[in-house]
Biotite code that builds the C-alpha atoms (Angstrom):
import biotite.structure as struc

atoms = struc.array([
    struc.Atom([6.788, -8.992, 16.264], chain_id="A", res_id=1, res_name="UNK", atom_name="CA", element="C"),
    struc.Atom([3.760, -10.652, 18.201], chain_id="A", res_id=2, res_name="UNK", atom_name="CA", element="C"),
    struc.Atom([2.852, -13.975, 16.841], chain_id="A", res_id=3, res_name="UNK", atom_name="CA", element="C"),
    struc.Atom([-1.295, -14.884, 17.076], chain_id="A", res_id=4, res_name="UNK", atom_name="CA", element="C"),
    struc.Atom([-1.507, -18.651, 18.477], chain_id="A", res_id=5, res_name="UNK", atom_name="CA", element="C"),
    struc.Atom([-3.650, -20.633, 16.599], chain_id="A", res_id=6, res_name="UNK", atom_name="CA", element="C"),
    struc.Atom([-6.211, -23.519, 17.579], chain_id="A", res_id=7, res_name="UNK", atom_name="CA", element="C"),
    struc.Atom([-8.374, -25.239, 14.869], chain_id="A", res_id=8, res_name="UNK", atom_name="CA", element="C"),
    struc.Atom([-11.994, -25.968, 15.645], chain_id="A", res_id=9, res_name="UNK", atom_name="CA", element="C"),
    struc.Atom([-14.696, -27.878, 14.262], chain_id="A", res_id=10, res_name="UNK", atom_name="CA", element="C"),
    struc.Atom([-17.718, -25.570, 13.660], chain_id="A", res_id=11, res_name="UNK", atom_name="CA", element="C"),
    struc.Atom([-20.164, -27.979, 15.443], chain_id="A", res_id=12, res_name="UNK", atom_name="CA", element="C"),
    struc.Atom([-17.765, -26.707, 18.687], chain_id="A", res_id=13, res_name="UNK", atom_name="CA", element="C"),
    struc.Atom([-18.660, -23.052, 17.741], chain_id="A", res_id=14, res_name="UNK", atom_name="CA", element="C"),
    struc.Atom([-22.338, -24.157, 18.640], chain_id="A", res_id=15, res_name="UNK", atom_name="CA", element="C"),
    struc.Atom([-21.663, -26.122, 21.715], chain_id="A", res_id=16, res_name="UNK", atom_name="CA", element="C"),
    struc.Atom([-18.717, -24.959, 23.116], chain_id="A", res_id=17, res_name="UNK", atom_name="CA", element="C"),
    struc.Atom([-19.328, -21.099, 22.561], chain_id="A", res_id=18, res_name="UNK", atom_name="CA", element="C"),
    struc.Atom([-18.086, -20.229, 26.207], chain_id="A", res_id=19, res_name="UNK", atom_name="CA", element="C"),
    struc.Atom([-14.772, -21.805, 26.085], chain_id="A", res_id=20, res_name="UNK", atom_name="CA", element="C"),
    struc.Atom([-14.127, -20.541, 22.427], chain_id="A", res_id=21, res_name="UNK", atom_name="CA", element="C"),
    struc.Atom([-14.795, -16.933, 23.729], chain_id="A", res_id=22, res_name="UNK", atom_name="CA", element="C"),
    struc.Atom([-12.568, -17.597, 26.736], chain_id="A", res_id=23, res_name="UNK", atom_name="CA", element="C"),
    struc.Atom([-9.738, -19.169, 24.103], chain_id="A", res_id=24, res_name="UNK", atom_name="CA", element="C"),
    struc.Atom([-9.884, -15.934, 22.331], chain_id="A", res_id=25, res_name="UNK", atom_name="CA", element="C"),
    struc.Atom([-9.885, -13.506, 25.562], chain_id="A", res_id=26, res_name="UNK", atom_name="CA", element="C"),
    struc.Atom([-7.441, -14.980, 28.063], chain_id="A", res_id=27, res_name="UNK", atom_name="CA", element="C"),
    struc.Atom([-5.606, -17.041, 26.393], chain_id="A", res_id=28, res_name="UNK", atom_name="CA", element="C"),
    struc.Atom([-5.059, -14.389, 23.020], chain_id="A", res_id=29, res_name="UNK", atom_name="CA", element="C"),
    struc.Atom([-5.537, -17.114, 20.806], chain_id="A", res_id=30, res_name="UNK", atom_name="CA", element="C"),
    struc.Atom([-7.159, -17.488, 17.578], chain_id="A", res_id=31, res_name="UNK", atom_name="CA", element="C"),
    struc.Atom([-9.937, -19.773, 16.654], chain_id="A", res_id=32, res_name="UNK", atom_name="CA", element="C"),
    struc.Atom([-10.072, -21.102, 13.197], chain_id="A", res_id=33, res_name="UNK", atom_name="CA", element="C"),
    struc.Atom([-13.432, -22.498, 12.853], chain_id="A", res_id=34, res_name="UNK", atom_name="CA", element="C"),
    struc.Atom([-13.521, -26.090, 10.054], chain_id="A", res_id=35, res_name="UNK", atom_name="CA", element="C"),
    struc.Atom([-16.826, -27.027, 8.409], chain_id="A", res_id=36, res_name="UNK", atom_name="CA", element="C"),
    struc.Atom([-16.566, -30.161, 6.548], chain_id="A", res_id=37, res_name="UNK", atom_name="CA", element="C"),
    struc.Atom([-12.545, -29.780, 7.311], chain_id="A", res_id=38, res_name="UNK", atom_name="CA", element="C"),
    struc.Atom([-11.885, -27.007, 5.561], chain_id="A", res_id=39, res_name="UNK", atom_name="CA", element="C"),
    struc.Atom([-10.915, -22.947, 6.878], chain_id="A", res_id=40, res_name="UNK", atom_name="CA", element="C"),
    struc.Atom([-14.277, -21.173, 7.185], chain_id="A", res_id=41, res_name="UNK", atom_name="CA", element="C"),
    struc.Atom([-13.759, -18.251, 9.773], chain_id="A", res_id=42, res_name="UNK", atom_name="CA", element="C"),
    struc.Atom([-11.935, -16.803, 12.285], chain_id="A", res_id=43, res_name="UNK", atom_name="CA", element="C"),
    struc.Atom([-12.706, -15.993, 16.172], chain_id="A", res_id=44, res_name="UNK", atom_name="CA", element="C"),
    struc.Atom([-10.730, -13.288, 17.563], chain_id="A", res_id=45, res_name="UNK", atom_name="CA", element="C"),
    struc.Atom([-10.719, -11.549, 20.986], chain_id="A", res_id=46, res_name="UNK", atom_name="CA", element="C"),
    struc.Atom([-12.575, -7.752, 20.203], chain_id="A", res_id=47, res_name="UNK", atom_name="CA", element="C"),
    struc.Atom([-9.342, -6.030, 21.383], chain_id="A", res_id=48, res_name="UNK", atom_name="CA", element="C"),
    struc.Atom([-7.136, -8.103, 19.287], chain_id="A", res_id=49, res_name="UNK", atom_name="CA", element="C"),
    struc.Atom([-9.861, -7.378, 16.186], chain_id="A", res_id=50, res_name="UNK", atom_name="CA", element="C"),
    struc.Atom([-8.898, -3.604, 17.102], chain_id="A", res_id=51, res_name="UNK", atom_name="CA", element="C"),
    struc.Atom([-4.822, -4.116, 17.387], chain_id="A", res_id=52, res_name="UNK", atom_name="CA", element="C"),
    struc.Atom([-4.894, -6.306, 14.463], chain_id="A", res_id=53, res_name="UNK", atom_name="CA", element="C"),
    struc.Atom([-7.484, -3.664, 12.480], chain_id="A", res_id=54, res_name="UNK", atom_name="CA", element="C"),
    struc.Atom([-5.084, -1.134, 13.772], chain_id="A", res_id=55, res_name="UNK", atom_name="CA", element="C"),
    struc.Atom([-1.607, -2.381, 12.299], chain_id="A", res_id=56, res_name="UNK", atom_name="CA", element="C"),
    struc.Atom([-3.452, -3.080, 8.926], chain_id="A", res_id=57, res_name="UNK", atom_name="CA", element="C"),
    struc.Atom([-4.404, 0.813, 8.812], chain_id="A", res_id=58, res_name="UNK", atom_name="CA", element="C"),
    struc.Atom([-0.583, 1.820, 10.106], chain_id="A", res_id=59, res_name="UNK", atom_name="CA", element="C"),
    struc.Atom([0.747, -0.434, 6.991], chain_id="A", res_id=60, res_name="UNK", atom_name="CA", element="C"),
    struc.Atom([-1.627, 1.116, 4.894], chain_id="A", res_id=61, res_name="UNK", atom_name="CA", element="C"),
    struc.Atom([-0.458, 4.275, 5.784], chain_id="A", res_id=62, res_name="UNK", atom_name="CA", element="C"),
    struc.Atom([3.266, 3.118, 5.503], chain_id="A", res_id=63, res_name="UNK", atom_name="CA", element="C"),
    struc.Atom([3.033, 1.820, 2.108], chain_id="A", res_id=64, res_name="UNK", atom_name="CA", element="C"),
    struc.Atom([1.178, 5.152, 0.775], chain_id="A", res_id=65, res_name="UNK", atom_name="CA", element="C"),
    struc.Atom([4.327, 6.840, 2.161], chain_id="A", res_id=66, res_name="UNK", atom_name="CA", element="C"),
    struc.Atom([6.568, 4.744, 0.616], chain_id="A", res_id=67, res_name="UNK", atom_name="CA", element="C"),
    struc.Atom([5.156, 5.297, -2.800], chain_id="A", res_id=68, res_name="UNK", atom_name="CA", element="C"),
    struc.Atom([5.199, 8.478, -2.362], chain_id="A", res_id=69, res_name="UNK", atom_name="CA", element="C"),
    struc.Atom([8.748, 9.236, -1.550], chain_id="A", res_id=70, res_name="UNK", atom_name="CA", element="C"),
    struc.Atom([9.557, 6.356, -4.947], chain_id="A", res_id=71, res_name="UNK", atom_name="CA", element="C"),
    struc.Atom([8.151, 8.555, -7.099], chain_id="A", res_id=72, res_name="UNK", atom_name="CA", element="C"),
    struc.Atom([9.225, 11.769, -5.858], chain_id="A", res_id=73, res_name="UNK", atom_name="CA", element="C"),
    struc.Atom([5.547, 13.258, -4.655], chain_id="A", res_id=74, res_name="UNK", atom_name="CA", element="C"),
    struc.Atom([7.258, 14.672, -1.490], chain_id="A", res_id=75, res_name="UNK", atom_name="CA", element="C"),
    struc.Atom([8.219, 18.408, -0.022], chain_id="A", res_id=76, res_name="UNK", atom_name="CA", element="C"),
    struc.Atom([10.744, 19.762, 2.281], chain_id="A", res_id=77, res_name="UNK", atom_name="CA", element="C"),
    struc.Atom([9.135, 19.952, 6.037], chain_id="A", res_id=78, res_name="UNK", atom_name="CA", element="C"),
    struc.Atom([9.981, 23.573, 6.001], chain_id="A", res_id=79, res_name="UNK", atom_name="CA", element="C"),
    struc.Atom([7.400, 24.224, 3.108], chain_id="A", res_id=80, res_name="UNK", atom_name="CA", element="C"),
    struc.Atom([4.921, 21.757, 4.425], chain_id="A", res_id=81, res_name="UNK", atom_name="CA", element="C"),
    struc.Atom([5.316, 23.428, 7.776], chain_id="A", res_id=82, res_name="UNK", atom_name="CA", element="C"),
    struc.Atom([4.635, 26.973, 6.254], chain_id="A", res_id=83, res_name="UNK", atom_name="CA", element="C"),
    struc.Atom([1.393, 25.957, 4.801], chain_id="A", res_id=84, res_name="UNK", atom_name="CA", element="C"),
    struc.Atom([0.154, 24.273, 7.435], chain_id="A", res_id=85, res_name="UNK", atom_name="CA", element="C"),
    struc.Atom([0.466, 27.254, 9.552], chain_id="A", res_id=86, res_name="UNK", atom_name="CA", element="C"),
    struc.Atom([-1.125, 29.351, 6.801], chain_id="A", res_id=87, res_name="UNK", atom_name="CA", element="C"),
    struc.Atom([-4.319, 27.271, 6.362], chain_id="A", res_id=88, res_name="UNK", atom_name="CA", element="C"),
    struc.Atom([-4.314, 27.489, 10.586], chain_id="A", res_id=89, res_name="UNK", atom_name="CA", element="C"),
    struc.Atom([-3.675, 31.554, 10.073], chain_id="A", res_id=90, res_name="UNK", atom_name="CA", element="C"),
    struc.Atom([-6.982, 31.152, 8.001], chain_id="A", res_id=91, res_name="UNK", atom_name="CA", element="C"),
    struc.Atom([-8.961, 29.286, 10.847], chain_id="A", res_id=92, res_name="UNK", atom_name="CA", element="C"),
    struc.Atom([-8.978, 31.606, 13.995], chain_id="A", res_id=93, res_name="UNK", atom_name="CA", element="C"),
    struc.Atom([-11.036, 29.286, 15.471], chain_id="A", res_id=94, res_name="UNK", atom_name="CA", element="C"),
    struc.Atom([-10.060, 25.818, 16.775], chain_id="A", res_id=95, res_name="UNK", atom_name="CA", element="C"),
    struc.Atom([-7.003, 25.752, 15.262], chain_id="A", res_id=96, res_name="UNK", atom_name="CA", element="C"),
    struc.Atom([-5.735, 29.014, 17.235], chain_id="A", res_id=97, res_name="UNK", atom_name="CA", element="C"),
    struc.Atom([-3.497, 26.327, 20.219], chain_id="A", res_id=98, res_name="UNK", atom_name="CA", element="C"),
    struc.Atom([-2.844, 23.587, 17.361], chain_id="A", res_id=99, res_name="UNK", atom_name="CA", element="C"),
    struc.Atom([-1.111, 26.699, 15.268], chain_id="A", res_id=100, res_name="UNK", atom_name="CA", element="C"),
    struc.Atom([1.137, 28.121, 18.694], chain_id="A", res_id=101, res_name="UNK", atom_name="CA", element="C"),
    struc.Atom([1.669, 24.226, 19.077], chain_id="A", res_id=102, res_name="UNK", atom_name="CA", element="C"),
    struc.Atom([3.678, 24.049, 15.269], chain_id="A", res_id=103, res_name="UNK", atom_name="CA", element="C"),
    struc.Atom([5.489, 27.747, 16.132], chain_id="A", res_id=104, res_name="UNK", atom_name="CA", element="C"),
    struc.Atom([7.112, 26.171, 19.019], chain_id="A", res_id=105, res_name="UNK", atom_name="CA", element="C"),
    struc.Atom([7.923, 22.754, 17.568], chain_id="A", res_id=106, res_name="UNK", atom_name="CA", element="C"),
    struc.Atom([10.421, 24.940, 14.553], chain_id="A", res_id=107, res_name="UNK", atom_name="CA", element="C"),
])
């Protein structure tokens, strides 16, 4: 598991020091936690780690929906799931025509 570094950072910096705060968060993959009066106020992050960290939160998400799901039984065998997936693609001659080949082969 990747670890964020961390560098605290009066806000008056955020002002005069933009340049080097954007470079912290780029090339060194570091996080900027921006102070005012001493205290936590926001956060500075590089734009793709916004979109890895945005990312995880959304796989989690997903993971713990799962999870739930399989605690309190709301699950089906594949087989079944499988079966209507390729009816509701039966339905759709459209699009769906490769995606439903696609599913034949994978059983």
């Amino acid at each position: 598991m990747f670890t964020l570094q961390e560098v605290i950072r009066p806000s008056a910096d955020l002002r005069n020091h933009y340049n080097e705060i954007s470079r912290q968060c780029r090339e060194d993959n570091e996080a900027v936690l921006i102070t005012v009066n001493g205290r936590g106020d926001t956060v500075s992050l590089s734009y793709e780690e916004y979109k890895r960290m945005k990312a995880r939160i959304e796989l989690l998400e997903i993971l713990a929906e799962a999870d739930e799901d399989v605690k309190y039984g709301r699950v089906a065998p594949m087989k079944d799931t499988f079966d209507d997936l390729r009816s509701l693609l039966k339905e759709d001659k459209g699009w769906s025509t490769k995606l439903y080949e696609q599913t034949q082969q994978m059983l």
